[in-house]
Residue frames as qw, qx, qy, qz and C-alpha x, y, z in Angstrom:
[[0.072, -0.735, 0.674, 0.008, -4.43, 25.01, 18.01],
 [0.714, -0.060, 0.675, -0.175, -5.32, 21.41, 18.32],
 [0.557, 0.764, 0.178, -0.272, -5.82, 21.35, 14.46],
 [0.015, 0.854, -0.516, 0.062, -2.35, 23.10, 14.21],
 [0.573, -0.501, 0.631, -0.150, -1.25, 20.27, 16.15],
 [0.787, 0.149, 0.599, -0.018, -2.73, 16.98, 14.15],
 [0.684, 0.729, 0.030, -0.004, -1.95, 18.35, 10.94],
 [0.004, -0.686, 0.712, 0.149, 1.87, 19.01, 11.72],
 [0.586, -0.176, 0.788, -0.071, 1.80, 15.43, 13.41],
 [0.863, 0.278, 0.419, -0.047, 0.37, 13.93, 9.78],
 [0.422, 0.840, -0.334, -0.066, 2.76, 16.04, 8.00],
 [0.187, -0.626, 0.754, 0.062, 6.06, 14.85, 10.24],
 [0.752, -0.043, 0.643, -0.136, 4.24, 10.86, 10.15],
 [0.829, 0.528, 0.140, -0.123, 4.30, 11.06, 6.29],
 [0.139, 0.856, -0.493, 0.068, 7.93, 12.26, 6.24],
 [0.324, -0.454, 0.825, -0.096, 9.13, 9.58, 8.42],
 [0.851, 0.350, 0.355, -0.164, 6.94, 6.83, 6.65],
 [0.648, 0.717, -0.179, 0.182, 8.67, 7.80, 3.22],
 [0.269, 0.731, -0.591, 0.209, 12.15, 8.36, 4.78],
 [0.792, -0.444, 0.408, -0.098, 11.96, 5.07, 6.60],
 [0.903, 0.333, 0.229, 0.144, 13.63, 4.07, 3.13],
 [0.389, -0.566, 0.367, 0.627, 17.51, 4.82, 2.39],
 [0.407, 0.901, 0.005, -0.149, 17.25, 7.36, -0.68],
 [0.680, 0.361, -0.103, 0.630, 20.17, 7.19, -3.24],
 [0.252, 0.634, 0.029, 0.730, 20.50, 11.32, -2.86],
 [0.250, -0.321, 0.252, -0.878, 18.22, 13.05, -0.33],
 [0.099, 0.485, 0.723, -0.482, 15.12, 12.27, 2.10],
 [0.118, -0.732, -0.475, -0.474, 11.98, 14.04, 1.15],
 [0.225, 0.169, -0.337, 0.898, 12.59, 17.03, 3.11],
 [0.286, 0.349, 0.432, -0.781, 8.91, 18.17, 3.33],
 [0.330, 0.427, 0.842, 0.006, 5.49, 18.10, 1.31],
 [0.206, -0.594, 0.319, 0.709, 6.12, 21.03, -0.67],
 [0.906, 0.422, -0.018, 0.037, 5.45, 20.67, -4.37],
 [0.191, 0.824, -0.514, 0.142, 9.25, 22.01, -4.78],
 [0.471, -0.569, 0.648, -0.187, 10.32, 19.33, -2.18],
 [0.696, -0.159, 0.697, 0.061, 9.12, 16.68, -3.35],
 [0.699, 0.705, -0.101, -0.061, 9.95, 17.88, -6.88],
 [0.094, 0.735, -0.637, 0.213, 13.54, 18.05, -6.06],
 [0.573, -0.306, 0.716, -0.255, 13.12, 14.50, -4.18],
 [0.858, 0.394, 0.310, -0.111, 12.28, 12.91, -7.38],
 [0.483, 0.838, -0.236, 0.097, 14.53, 14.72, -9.33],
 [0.054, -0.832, 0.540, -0.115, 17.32, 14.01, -7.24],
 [0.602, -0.135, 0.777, -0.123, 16.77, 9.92, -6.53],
 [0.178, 0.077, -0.811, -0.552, 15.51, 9.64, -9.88],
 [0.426, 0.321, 0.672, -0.515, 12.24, 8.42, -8.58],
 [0.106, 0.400, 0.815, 0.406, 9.52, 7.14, -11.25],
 [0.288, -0.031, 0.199, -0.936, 7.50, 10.71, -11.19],
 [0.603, -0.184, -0.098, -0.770, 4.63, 8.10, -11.88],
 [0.401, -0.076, -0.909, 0.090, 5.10, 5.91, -9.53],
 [0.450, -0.539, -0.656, -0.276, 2.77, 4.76, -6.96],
 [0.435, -0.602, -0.430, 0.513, 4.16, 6.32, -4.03],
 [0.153, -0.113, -0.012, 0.982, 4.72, 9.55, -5.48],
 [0.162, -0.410, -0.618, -0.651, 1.35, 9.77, -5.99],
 [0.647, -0.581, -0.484, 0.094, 0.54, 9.09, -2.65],
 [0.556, -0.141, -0.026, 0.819, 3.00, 11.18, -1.61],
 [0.045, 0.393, 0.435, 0.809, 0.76, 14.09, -3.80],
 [0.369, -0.477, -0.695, -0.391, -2.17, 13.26, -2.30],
 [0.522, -0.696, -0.328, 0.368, -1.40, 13.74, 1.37],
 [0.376, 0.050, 0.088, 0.921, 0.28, 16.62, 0.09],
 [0.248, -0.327, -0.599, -0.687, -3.06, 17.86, -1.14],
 [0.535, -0.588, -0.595, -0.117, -4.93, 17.01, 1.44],
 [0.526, -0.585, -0.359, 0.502, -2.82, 18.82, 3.98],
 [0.131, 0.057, 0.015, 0.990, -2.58, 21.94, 2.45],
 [0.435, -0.501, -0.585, -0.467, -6.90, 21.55, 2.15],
 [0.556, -0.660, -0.497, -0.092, -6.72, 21.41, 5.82],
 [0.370, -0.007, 0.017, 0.929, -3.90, 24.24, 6.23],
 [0.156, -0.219, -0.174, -0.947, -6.70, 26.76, 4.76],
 [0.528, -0.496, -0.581, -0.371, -9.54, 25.18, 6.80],
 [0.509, -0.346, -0.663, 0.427, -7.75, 25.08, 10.21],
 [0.177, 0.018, -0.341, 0.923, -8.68, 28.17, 11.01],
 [0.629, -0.264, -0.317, -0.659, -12.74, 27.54, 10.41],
 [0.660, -0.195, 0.563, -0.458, -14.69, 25.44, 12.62],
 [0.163, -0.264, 0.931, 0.193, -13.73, 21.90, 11.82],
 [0.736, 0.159, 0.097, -0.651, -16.52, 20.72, 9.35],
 [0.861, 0.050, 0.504, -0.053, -17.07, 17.11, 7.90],
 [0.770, 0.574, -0.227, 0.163, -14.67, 17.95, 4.96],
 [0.085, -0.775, 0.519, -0.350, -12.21, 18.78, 7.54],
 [0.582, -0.460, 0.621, -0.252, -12.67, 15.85, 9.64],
 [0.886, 0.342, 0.101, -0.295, -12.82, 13.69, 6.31],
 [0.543, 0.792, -0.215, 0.174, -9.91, 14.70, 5.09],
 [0.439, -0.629, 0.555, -0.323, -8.26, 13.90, 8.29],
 [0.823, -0.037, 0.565, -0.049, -9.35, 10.23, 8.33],
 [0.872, 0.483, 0.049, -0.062, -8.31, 10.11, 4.43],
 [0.168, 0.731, -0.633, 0.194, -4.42, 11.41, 5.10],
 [0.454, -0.545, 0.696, -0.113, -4.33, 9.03, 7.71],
 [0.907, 0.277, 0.312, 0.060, -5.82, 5.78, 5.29],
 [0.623, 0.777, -0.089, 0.010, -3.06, 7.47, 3.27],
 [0.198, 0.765, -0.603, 0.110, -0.34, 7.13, 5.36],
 [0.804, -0.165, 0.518, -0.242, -1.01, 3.77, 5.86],
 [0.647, 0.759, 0.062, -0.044, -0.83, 3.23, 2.14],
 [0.255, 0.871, -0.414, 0.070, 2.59, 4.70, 2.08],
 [0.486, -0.490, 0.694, -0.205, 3.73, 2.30, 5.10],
 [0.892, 0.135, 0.430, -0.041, 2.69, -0.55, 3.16],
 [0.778, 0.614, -0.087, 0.100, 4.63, 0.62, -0.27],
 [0.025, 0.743, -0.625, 0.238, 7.81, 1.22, 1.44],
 [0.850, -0.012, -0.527, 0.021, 7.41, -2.39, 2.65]]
């Protein structure tokens, strides 16, 4: 459950990172591809900018550890942990 736990918490922390910035349209509802298609699509957003990338990535990374939490937590698990979080650092810095 603990797992459960840290992975919402990096989901909500990326959410609020990214929505610490006043969007023309919408917030980024969630980490979704769909969401944050529709969060580009609606602000207009540079699909290749740097934060949507970043934005991908911890996407990516937390769906990786979605299908893992339910194994015993191995060293891709606990990698992947420490890389979301270098990632939402990352984000905190491009939102400025």
């Amino acid at each position: 459950m603990n797992e459960f736990n840290n992975r919402i918490a990096a989901q909500r922390q990326v959410l609020q990172l990214v929505n610490r910035r006043k969007w023309e349209k919408e917030e980024l509802l969630g980490l979704s591809s769909k969401a944050i298609e529709r969060w580009i699509s609606v602000n207009r957003i540079d699909p290749e900018s740097r934060l949507v990338e970043l934005v991908k990535t911890a996407s990516a990374k937390l769906f990786f550890l979605a299908n893992k939490s339910q194994e015993q937590i191995s060293e891709d698990y606990k990698m992947i942990s420490k890389e979301i979080a270098v990632i939402s650092q990352t984000i905190e810095q491009e939102i400025g």
